[in-house]
C-alpha positions, 0 to 999 in steps of 0.5 A, a space after each residue: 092274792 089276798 087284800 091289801 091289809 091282810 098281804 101289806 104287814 102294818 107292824 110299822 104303822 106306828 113309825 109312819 104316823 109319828 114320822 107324819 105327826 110330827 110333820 110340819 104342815 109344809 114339808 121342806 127338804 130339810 124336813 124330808 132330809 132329816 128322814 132315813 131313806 130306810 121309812 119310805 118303806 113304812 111310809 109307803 106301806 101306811 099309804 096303801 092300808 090308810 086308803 083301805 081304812 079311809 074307805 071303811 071308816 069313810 075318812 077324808 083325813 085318813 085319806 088325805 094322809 094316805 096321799 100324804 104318806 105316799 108323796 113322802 115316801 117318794 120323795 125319800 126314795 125315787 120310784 118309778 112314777 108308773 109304780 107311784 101312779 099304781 099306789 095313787 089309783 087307791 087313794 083317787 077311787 077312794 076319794 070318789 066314794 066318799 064324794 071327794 073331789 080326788 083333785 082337791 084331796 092330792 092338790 092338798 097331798 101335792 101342796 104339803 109336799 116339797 116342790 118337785 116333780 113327786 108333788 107336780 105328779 101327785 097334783 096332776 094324777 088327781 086332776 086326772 078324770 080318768 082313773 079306774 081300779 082296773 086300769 091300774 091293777 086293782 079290784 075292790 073286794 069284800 072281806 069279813 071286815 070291810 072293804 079292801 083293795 088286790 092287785 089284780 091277777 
């Protein structure tokens, strides 16, 4: 299986971050009606490569948006929470390499967030102390490029 960000197509890597720019600090459900379903996928995909970018570049930014992104397109399209949990692992692991406290950086992804239960999950998944690549799927692997993340076979 190849990484995430030669396996995950960022050609709407650009309608994502506008979608978050231009985002209010709070994210209300006026906000996040005013969005077509149809970015969750964008937003989710973004999601999964930030956390990826926010390891190579060891941003706390890119990942608290990456946290961000994730939320968002959760909000706008119901998941099943085994399969947001799996997408949150990347994001808490990268927080503990860049020596975040992975609470910290999703109370604030949880706290941006309409209330709800996608932000109570977010908001309890990284006070979780528990969380391992592996156990959620996932391997960290070196590319020519940098870090990056698989799914596990």
């Amino acid at each position: 299986m190849q990484p995430n960000l030669d396996r995950i197509p960022g050609k709407q890597d650009h309608l994502a971050a506008a979608i978050l720019t231009r985002a209010p600090r709070r994210l209300d459900q006026g906000f996040v009606g005013s969005l077509d379903p149809a970015v969750a996928v964008a937003l989710g995909r973004y999601g999964i490569r930030l956390a990826t970018l926010a390891l190579r570049k060891r941003s706390p930014e890119l990942l608290c948006r990456s946290v961000l992104a994730t939320g968002l397109a959760a909000c706008l399209e119901p998941a099943d929470f085994r399969d947001l949990m799996e997408g949150l692992a990347l994001p808490w692991c990268v927080a503990q390499q860049l020596d975040a406290s992975p609470a910290a950086v999703f109370t604030d992804g949880a706290d941006s967030l309409p209330d709800g239960p996608v932000a109570e999950l977010i908001r309890t998944f990284g006070a979780r102390t528990d969380i391992t690549l592996e156990a959620f799927g996932w391997e960290l692997v070196t590319t020519p490029d940098g870090p990056d993340f698989r799914p596990q076979r």
